[in-house]
C-alpha positions in Angstrom: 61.4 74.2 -117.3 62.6 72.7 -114.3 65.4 70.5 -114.9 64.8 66.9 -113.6 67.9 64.7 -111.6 70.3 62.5 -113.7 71.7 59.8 -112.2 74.5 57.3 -113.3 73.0 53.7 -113.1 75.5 51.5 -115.3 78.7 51.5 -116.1 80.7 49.2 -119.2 84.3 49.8 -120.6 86.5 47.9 -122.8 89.9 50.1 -122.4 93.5 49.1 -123.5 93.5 48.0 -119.3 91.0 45.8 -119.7 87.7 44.1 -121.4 85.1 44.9 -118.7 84.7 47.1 -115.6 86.1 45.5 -112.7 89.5 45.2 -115.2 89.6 48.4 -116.3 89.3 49.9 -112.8 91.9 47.9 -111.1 94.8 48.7 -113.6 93.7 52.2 -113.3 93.8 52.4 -109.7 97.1 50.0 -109.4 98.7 52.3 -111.7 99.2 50.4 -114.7 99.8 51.2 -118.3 98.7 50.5 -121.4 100.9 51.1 -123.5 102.8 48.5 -125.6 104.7 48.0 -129.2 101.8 48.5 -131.9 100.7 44.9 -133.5 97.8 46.2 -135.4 100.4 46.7 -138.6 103.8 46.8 -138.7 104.4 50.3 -137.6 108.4 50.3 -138.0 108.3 53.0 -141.2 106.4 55.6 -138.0 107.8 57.9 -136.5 105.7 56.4 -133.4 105.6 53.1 -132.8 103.4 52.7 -130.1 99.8 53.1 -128.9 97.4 52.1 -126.1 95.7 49.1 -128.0 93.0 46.6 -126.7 94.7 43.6 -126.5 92.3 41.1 -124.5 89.4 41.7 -126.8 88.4 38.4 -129.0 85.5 39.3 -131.4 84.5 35.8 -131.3 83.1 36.1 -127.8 80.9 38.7 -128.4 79.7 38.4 -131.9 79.4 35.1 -134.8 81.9 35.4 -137.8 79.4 36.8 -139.9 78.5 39.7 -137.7 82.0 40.6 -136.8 82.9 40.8 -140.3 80.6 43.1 -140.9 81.7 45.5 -138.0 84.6 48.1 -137.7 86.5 47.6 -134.5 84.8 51.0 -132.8 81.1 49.5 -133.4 82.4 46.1 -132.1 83.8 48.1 -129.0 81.0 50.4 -128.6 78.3 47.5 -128.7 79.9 45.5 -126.0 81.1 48.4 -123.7 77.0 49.0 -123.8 75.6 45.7 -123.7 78.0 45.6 -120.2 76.7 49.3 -119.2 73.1 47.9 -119.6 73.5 44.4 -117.9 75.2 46.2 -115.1 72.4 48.7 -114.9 69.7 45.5 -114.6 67.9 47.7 -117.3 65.1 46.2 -119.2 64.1 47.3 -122.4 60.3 46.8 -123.2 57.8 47.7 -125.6 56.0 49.8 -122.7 59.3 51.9 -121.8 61.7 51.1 -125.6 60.8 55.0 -126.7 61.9 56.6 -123.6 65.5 55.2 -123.8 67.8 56.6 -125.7 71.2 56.3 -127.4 74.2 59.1 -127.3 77.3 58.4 -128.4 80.7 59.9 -129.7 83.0 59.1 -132.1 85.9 61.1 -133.2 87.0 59.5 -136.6 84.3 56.9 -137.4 85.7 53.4 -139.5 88.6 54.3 -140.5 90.8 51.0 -140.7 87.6 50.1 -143.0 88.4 52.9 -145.1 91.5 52.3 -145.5 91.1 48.9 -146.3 88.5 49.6 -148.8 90.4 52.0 -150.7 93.3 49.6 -150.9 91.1 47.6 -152.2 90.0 49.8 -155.0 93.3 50.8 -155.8 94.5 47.3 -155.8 91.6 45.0 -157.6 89.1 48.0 -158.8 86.0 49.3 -157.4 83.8 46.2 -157.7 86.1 44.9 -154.9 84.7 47.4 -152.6 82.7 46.0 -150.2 78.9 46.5 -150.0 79.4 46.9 -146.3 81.9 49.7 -146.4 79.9 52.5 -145.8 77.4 50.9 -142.6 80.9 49.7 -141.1 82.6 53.0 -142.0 80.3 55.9 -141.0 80.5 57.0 -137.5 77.0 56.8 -136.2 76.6 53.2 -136.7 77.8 52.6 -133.1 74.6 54.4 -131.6 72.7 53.0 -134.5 73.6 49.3 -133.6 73.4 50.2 -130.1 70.1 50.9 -130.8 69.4 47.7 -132.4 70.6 45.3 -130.1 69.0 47.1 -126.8 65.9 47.8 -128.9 66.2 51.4 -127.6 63.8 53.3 -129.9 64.3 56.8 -128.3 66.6 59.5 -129.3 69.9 58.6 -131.3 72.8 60.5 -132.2 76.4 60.7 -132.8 78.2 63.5 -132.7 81.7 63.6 -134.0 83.7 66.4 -132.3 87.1 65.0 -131.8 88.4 64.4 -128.8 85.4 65.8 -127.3 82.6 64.0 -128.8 82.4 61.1 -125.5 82.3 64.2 -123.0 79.5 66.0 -125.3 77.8 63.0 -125.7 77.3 62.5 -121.9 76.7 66.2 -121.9 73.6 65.8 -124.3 72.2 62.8 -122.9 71.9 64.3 -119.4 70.0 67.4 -121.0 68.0 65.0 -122.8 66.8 63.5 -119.5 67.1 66.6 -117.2 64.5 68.3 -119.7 61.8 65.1 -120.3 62.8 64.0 -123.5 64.1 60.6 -122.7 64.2 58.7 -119.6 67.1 56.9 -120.0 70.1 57.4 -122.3 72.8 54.7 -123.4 75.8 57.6 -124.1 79.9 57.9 -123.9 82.2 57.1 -126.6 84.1 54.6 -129.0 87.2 55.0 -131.1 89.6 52.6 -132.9 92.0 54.8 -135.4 94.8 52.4 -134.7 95.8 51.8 -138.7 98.8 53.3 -140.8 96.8 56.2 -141.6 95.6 57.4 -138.0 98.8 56.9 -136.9 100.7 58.3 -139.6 98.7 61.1 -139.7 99.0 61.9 -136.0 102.7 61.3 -136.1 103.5 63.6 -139.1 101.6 66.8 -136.9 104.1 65.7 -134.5 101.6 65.0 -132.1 102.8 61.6 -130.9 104.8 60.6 -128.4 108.1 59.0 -130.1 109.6 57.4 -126.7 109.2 53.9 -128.6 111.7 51.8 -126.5 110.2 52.9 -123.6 106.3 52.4 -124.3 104.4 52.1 -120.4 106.7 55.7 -119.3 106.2 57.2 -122.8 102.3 58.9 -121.8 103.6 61.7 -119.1 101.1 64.1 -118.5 102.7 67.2 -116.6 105.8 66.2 -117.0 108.8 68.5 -117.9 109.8 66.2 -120.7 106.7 65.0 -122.2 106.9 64.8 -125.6 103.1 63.8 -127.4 100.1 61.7 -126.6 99.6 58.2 -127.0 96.6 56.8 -129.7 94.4 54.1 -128.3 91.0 53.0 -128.4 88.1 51.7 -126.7 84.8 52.6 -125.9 83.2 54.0 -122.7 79.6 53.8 -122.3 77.3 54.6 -119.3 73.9 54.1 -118.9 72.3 57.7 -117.9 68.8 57.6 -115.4 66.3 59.9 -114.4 66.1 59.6 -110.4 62.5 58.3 -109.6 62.7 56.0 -112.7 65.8 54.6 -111.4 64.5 54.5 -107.7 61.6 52.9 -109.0 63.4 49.8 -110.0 65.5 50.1 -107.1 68.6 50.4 -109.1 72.1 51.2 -107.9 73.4 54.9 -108.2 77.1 55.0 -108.8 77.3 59.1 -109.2 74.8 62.0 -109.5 75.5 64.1 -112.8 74.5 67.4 -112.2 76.0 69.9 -115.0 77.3 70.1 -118.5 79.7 72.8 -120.6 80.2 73.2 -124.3 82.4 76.0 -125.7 84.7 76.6 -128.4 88.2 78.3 -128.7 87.6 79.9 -132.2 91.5 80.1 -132.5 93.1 77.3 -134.5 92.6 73.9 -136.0 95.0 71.9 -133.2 96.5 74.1 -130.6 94.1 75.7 -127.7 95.0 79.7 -126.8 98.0 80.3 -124.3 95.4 81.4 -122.2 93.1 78.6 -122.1 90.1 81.1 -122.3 87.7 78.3 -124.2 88.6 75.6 -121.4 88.2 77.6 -118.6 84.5 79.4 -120.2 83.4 75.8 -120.6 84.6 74.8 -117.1 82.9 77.9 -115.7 79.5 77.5 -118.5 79.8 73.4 -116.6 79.2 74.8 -113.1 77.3 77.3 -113.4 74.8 75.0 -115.2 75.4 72.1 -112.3 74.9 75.1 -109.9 78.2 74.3 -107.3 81.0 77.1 -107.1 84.5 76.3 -108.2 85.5 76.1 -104.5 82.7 72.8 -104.5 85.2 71.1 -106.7 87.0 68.3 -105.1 88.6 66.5 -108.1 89.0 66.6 -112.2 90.0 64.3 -114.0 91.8 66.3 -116.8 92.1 66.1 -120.7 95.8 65.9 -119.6 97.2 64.5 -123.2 100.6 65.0 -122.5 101.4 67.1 -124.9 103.3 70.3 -124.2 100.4 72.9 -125.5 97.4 71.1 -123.9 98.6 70.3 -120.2 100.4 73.8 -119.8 97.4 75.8 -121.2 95.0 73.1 -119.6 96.8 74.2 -116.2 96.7 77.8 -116.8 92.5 77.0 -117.3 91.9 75.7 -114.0 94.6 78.5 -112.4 91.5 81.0 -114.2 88.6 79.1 -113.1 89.3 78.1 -109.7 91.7 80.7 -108.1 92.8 80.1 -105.2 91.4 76.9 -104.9 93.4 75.3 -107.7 95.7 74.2 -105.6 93.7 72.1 -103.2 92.0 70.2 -105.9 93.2 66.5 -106.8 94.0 66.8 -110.6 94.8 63.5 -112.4 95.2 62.3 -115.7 93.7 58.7 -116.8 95.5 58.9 -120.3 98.9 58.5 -118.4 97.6 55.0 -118.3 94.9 54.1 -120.8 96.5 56.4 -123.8 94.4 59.2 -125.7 91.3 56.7 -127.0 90.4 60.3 -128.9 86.7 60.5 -129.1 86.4 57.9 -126.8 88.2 59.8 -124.2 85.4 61.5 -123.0 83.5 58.4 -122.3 85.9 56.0 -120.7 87.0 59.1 -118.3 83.2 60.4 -117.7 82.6 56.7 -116.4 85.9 56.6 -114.4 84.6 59.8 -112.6 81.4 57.8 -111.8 83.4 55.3 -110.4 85.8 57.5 -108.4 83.1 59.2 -107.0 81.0 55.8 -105.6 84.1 54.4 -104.7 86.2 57.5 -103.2 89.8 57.3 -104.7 91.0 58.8 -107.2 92.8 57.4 -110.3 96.8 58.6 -110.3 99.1 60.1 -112.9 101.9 57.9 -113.2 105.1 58.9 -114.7 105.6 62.4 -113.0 108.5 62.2 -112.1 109.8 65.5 -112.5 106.5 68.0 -113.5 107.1 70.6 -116.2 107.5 74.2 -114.5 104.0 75.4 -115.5 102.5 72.1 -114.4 102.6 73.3 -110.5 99.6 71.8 -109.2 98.5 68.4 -107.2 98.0 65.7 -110.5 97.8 62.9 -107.5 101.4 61.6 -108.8 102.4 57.6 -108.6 99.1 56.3 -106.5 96.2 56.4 -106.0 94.4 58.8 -103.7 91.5 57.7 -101.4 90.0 60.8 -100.0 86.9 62.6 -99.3 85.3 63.7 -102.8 81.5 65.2 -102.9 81.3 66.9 -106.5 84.1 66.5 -109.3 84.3 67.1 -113.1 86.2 65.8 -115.8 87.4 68.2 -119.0 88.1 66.8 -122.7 89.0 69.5 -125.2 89.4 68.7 -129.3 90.9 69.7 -132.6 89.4 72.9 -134.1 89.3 74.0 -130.7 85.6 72.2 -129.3 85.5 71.8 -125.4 83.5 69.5 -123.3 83.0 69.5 -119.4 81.2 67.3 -117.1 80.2 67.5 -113.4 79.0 65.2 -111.2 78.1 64.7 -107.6 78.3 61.7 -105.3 75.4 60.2 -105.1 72.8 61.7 -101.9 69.0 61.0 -102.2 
């Protein structure tokens, strides 16, 4: 079956830089962080005691008291970062075209604040004091499912729930379901919210967060010799994904062509990916031979760069496989320097900052590389951003128990 074009038609974000697009992108390309002090809970008992958190965000804008009671913060998040993807597409959702769109998402973790919560609540007043809502606002497909709802999308709908690669995937899935005439739209990326005494406690007692707590916005260092953990935020990430003559049709505007998709996994261990990076570098290489480019096509990544000491070295080691040679004339940047690791929502947000690096031709920086880690030896675009001349790029999310996720797209030429 011939594979039809998928093109990148609306973008929406709500990040820990920003509620919206045009706030998100700005931070990112001026280099900000956002990182702060955690005010979810008091987080002084942790190990770490800071995260990426949304912090401009009122419920009350986007939903009445009732509904927003009802929703965990990744649906809230999820629902507005695609109600802005689809207003910025111009999108309309009829009865002629409703089972031809399609919703996509990722979620890494689901409602888990609202499990807490709930079982607090049992343990505290009994189980008649859970809440009849619990499970709708706990279980992580709701986000696509109330997508779905609100847009009246009757097409396709999944979540999938592979860690910190579920956003990537999800784009991944949505293009295939377009490219191959199941859907002619798809709502996709990814949501996450974990920012509660049990994510972060659990995160912090694998020793996988960054503990540079007096020094929050320089604590996420991707590449850097003395990084020491990744930050937890949240946010959600959502694009609206178009086939070419039905976007054309409607004269809508392209931000970014997407062209191929990987999936792989390690099959090596529960948190930590192979010296070797073998499952990164197969998906990287299973991404491009499916978008049909050559490695040396690759002008840019935007890389799963955690800033953690495993992932960025091995990470490095994965491109050094993949693109010989040409490794070290790529631009390599990593977005959680600044917005945190948002998890599953990672993919999203960053598969929708490579849309928007690729209409707009700059690319994001790493900030706080200072001094990179000996391994780390190639161009991560350090300190500022980077306009330059970039035709096809692709950005890499890898998770827990060792799933990988890779992305490429094209800028946009009819």
């Amino acid at each position: 079956m011939l594979k039809r074009r998928v093109v990148v038609t609306g973008i929406g974000l709500v990040t820990p830089l920003g509620t919206g697009t045009d706030k998100t992108w700005k931070n990112l390309i001026d280099g900000k962080s956002g990182v702060g002090p955690i005010t979810r809970f008091d987080a002084s008992g942790m190990r770490s005691q800071i995260a990426a958190e949304v912090t401009d965000f009122d419920v009350l804008d986007h939903f009445d008291k009732k509904s927003a009671k009802h929703l965990d913060y990744f649906v809230q998040y999820g629902i507005v970062a695609a109600r802005f993807a689809v207003e910025d597409s111009h999108l309309s959702i009829t009865n002629s075209n409703c089972e031809r769109v399609g919703v996509i998402t990722g979620c890494g973790m689901g409602g888990l604040p609202t499990i807490e919560k709930n079982h607090n609540l049992y343990l505290e007043r009994g189980a008649k004091r859970i809440s009849p809502f619990f499970i709708p606002m706990a279980i992580s497909n709701m986000a696509s499912g109330h997508i779905s709802m609100q847009t009246g999308a009757k097409g396709v709908n999944l979540s999938l729930s592979t860690a910190c690669a579920a956003g990537t995937h999800a784009v991944g899935e949505a293009m295939r379901s377009i490219a191959f005439g199941y859907s002619d739209v798809v709502i996709t990326g990814g949501t996450e919210s974990v920012i509660c005494p049990l994510g972060v406690g659990g995160f912090s007692s694998m020793k996988a967060l960054s503990t540079r707590n007096d020094d929050p916005t320089k604590a996420s260092r991707p590449f850097e010799q003395d990084r020491d953990g990744f930050l937890i935020a949240e946010g959600a990430g959502m694009l609206v994904l178009e086939e070419l003559e039905h976007a054309l049709a409607r004269g809508a505007d392209i931000y970014a062509e997407v062209i191929g998709a990987g999936a792989s996994s390690d099959a090596y261990h529960i948190a930590a990916p192979p010296e070797d990076g073998n499952g990164a570098a197969r998906c990287m290489n299973m991404a491009l031979q499916d978008a049909g480019v050559n490695p040396c096509d690759i002008d840019y990544i935007n890389a799963h760069g955690t800033s953690t000491p495993l992932n960025d070295r091995c990470e490095t080691t994965a491109i050094k496989t993949v693109f010989g040679e040409h490794a070290s004339k790529l631009a390599i940047s990593s977005t959680k320097s600044m917005t945190g690791h948002a998890l599953g929502a990672a993919g999203g947000l960053e598969a929708a900052f490579l849309a928007l690096t690729l209409n707009e031709q700059i690319v994001p920086p790493t900030i706080n590389l200072q001094k990179p880690s000996i391994e780390c030896d190639l161009d991560y675009v350090p300190h500022v951003a980077r306009k330059m001349e970039i035709k096809t790029a692709i950005s890499n999310s890898f998770g827990f128990g060792g799933t990988n996720g890779v992305v490429v797209m094209k800028r946009f030429d009819s």
